[in-house]
NUFI-867165 format. One record per residue: residue in one letter; x negated, y, z negated of N, C-alpha, C, O, CB in turn. Coordinates in steps of 0.05 Angstrom, whole numbers, plus 5000, padded with zeros to 4 digits. Last residue first. Glycine has a CB too. Example, Ala and Ser with C-alpha at 12.3 -4.5 7.8 and 13.67 -1.06 7.14 Angstrom:
// NUFI-867165
S474349554858472749794857474250014843473250234839471849884886/A473648864844475449104844473649344844471549344831477449114819/
This chain:
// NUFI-867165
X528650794988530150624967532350414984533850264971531950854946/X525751055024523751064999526650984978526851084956521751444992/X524050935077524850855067523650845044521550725037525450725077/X522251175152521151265120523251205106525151345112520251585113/X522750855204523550965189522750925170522250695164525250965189/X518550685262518550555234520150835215518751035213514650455222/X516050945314519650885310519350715280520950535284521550645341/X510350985300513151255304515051165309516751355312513151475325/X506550685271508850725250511350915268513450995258507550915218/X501150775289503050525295505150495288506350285295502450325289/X498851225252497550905252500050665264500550455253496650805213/X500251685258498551635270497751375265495651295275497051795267/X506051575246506051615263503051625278502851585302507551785262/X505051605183506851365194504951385229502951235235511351465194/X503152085174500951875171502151645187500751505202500251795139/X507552445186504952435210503052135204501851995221502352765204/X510252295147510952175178508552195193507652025209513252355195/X507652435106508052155113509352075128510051845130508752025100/X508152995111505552895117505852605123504552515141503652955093/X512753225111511553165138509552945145509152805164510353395146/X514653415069512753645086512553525116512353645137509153665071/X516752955038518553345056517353465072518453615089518953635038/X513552725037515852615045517252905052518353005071517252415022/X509652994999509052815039512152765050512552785074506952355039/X512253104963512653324973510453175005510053295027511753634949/X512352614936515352724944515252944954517353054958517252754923/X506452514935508152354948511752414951513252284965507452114935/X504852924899503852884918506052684944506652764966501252774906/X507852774853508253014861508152984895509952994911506153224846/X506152284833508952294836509052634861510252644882510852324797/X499952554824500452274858504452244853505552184874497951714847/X500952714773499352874811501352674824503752684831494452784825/X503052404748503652604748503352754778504852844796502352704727/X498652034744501352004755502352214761502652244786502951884739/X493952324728494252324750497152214762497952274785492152214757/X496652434671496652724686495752574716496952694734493853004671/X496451884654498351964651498652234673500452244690498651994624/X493851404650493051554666495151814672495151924694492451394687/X494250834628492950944611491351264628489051354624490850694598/X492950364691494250494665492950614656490650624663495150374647/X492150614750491350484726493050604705494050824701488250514720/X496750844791493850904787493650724763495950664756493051234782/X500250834866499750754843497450854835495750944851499850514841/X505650854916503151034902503350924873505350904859503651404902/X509350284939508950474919506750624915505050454908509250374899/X514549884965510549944964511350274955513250424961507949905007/X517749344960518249554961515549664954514249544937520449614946/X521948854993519048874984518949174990519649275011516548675000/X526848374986525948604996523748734980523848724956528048785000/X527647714999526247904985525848205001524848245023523447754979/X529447385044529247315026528447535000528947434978527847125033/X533847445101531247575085532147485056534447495046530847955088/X534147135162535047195140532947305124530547275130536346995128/X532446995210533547245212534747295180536147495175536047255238/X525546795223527746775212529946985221529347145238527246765186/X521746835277522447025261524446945255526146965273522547265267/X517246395320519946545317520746615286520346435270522346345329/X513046205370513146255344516646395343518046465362510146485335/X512346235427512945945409514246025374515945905361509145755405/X504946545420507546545438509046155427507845945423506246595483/X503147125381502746745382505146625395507246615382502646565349/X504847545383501947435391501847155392500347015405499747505372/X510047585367508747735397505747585414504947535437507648095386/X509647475315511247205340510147385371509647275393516547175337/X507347985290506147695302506547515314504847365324505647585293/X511448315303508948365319506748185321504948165338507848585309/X514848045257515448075293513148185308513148115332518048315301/X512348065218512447825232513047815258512347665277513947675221/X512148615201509548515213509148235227507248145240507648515192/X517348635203515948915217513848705231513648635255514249205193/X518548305156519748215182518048365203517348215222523048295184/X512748035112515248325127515848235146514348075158514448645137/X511847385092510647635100513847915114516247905122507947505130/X510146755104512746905094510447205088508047205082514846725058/X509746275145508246415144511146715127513146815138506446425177/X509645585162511745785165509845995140508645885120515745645156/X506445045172509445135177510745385183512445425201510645085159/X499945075196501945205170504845155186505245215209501245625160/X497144895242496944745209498244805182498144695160494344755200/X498545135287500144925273499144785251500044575242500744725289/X494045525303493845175315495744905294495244675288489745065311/X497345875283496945955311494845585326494645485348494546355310/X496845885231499745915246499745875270501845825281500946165245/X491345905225493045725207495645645231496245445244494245925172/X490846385240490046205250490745935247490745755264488246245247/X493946755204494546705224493546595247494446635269494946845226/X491146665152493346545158495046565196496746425207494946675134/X485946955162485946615154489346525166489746355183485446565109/X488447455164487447365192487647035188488846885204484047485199/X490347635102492947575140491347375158492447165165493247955170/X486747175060486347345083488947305108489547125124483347245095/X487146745023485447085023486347275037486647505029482647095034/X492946445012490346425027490446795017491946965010490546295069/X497446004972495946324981493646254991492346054984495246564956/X502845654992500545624982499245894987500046025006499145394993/X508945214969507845534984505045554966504645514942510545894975/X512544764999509444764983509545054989509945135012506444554998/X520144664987518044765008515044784996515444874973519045065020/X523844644946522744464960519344474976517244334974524844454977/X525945204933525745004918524144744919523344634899527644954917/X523245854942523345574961523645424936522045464918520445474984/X523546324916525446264937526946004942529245924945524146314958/X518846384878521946334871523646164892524745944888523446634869/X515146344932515346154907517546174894518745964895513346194887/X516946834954516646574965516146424952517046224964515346534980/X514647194911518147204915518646954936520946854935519547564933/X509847114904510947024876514046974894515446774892510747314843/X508147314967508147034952509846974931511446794936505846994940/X509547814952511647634980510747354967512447194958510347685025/X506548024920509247974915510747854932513147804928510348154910/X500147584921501647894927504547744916504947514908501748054968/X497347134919497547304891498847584893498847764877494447374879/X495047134980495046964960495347244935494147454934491946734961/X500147105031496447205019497447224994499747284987494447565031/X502446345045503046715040500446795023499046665008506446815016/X505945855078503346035072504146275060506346375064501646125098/X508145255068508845495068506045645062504445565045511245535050/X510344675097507244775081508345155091508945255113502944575104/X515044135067513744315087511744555086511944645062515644405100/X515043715038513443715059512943995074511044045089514543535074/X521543805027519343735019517243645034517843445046519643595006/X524544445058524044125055522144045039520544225035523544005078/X527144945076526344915047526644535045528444405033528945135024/X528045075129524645135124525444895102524544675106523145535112/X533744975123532444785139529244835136527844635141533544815169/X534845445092535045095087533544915100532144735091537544975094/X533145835127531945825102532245475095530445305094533646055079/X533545595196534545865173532745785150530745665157538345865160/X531245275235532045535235533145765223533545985231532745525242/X525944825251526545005232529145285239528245495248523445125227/X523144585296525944585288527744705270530244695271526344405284/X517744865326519144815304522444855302523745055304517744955287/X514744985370515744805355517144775344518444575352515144755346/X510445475329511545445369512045145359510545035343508245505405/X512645585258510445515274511945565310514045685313509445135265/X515946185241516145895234514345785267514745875290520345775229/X516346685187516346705223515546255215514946125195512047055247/X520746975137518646755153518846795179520646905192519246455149/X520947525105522547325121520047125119518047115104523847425154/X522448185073520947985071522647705082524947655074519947985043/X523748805085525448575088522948355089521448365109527548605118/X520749425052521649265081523149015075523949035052518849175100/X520650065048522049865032522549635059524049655079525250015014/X516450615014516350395035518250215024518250155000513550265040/X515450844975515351095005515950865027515850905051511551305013/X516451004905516750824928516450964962517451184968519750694923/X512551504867514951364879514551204898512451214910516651524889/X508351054819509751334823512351214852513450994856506651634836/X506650544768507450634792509350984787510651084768509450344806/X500850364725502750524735502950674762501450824775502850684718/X499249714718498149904726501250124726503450024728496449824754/X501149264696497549264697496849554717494749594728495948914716/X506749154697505249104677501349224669499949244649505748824680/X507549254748508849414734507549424706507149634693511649324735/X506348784763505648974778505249124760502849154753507049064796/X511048404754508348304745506648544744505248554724507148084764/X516048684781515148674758511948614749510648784737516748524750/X511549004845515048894827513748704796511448634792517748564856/X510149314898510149384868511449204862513449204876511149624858/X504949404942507249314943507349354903505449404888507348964963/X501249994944501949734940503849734940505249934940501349604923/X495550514946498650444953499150194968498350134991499850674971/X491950734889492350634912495450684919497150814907491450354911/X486851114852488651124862488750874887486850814902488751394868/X481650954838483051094826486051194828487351314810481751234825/X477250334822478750554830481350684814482650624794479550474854/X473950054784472950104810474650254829473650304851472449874821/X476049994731475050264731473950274753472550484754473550344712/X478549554715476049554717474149764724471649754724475749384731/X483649484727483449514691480049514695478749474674485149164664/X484349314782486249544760485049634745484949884744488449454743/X484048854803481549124799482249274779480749344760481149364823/X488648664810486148444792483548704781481948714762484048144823/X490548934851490948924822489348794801488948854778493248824819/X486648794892486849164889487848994855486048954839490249444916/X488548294897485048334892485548564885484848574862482448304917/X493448354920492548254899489448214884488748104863493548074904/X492248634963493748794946493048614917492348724896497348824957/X486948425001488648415000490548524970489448414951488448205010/X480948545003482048285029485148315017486348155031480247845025/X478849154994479448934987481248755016482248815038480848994959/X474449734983476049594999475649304991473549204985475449645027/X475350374978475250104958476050014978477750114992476750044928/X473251024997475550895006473350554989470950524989476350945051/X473351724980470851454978474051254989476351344989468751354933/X473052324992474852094982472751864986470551894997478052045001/X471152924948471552684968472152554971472652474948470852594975/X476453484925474553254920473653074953474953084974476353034895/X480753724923478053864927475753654918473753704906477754154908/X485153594917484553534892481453794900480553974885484153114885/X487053514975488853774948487253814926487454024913492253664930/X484253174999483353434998484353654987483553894987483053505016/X484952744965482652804959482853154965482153334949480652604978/X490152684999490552774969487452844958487553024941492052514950/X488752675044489752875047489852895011489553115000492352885067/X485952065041485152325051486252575049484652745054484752315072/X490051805028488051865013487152125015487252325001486251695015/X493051815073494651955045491251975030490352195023497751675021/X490251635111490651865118490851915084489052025071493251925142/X490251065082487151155072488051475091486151625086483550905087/X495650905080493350885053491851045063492051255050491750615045/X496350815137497451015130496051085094495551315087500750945134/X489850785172492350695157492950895146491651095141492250485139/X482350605182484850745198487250585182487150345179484950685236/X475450755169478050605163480350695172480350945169478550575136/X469350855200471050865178473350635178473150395184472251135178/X468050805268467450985239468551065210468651295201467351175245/X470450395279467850375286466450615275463950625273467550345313/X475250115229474150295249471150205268470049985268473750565233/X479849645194476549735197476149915230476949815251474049375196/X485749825170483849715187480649785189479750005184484849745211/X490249705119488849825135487749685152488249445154487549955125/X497749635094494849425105492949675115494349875120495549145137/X503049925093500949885071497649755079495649825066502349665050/X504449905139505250235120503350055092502550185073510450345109/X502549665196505149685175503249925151501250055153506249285156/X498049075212499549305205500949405183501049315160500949305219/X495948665207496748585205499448835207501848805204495748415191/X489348555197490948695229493448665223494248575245490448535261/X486548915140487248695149488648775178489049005184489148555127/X484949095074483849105099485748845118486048625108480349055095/X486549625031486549255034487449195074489349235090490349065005/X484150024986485649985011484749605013483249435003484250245042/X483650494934483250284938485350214966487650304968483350154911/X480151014936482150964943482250704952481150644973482951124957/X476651534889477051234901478851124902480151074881475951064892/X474952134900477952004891476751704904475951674928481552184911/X469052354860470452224891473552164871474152154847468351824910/X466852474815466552614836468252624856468952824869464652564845/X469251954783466551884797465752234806463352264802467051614828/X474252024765471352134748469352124752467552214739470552064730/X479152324783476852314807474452254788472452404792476552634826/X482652384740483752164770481352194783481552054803486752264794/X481052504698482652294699483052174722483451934726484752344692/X478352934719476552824699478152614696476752444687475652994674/X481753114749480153144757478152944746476552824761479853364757/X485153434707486453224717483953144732483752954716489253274732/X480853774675482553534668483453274676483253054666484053584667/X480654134717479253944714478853784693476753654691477653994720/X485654414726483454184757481354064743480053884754481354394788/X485554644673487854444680486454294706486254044705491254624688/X480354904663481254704659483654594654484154464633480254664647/X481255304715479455004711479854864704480154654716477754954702/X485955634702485755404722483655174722484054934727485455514746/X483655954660485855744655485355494670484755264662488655844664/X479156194682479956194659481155974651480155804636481156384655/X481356454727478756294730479056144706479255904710475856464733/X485956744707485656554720483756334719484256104713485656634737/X482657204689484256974664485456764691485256534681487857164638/X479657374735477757264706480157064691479656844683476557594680/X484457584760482557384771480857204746481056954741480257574790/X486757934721487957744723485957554743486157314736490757824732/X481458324725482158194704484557854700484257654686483058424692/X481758494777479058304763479458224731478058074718476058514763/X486558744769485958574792484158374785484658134787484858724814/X485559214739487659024737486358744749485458554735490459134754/X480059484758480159334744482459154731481858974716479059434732/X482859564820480659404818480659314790481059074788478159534826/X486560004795487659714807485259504812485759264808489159774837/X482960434780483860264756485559994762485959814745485660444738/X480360514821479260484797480560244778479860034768479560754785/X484460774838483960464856482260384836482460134832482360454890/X491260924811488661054808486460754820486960534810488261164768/X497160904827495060804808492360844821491760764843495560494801/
């Protein structure tokens, strides 16, 4: 073929490209990034683990805000990072157009005020129980009188409120609020992931980790309702981190390299 005439093949399938591809990137683009930016809502706290972030001395560090970052940069966008005191403030946001993507704990109530993609996280929800305490299984927590903590309006709470028949379970703002709480005995018993309770009986010497689990708590890529083509993305996005790699590396750069990837 004549180079003449492969240059003009060539510049033609380029042109019907150019053509198409925009507007399918920018469609979805116009659904999931409308600021410019992907806004990635994150929920700040020390508390670790595969959903919480942290504040930097240049930015934000977690497995949320790597994924952000890598999905901003499929999209060809910037990422802006939302930040909240905790998953239940992220959902309260939902319906308010201050972001565009996150990754939460999920279960029914959830389910209602926003759409979930796949699960990438599944942990064991327990109690850790004050330095002291006579407490050793669930019965013995579940008294009248006894003062149960959990951040306020997430799903470890609602599922510690089913749980306890007896027991007061109350929400605070903030991991940190509560683990001061825990740490001069003014809370009983503190319900949260086993992962993150055992790295807190570490810190507060006395303290001790049920061994039964009350709730298994399962965290999810999510976007607002009424968002159909970015579900779409972020389902994609998140079953091909899980093959590629990418959500081990994210695991693995934030504290996560013996934490197995559990996506059921």
């Amino acid at each position: 073929m004549p180079t003449s005439v492969l240059k003009s093949v060539l510049a033609g399938l380029i042109l019907a490209a150019a053509v198409v591809m925009p507007a399918l990137g920018d469609g979805l683009k116009d659904e999931i990034a409308p600021t410019g930016k992907l806004r990635v809502a994150i929920a700040i706290s020390l508390a670790g683990g595969a959903f919480w972030s942290t504040k930097t001395g240049d930015g934000y560090a977690g497995v949320p805000v790597d994924l952000g970052r890598e999905m901003a940069g499929q999209l060809g966008v910037p990422v802006e990072y939302v930040v909240y005191q905790n998953s239940g403030q992220i959902t309260d946001a939902a319906s308010n157009g201050n972001w565009d993507v996150t990754w939460l704990p999920k279960d029914p109530e959830r389910e209602s005020r926003m759409m979930f993609g796949p699960i990438y996280e599944v942990a064991d929800a327990t109690y850790i129980v004050k330095s002291g305490s006579n407490v050793t299984n669930f019965a013995t927590l579940d008294q009248v009188g006894t003062k149960v903590a959990a951040v306020n309006a997430t799903t470890t709470m609602r599922g510690a409120a089913a749980h306890l028949k007896n027991a007061k379970v109350t929400g605070y703002q903030t991991y940190d609020e509560i683990f001061g709480l825990l740490s001069s005995g003014q809370i009983d018993a503190f319900a949260l992931s086993r992962d993150q309770l055992n790295k807190m009986a570490q810190k507060i010497p006395g303290t001790r980790v049920l061994d039964e689990t009350f709730k298994k708590t399962v965290t999810a890529v999510a976007v607002p309702l009424g968002h159909p083509q970015a579900l779409t993305f972020v389902t994609k996005f998140m079953n091909e981190a899980v093959t590629n790699g990418t959500l081990r590396k994210a695991y693995d750069s934030n504290g996560l390299k013996d934490a197995p990837i559990r996506t059921e």
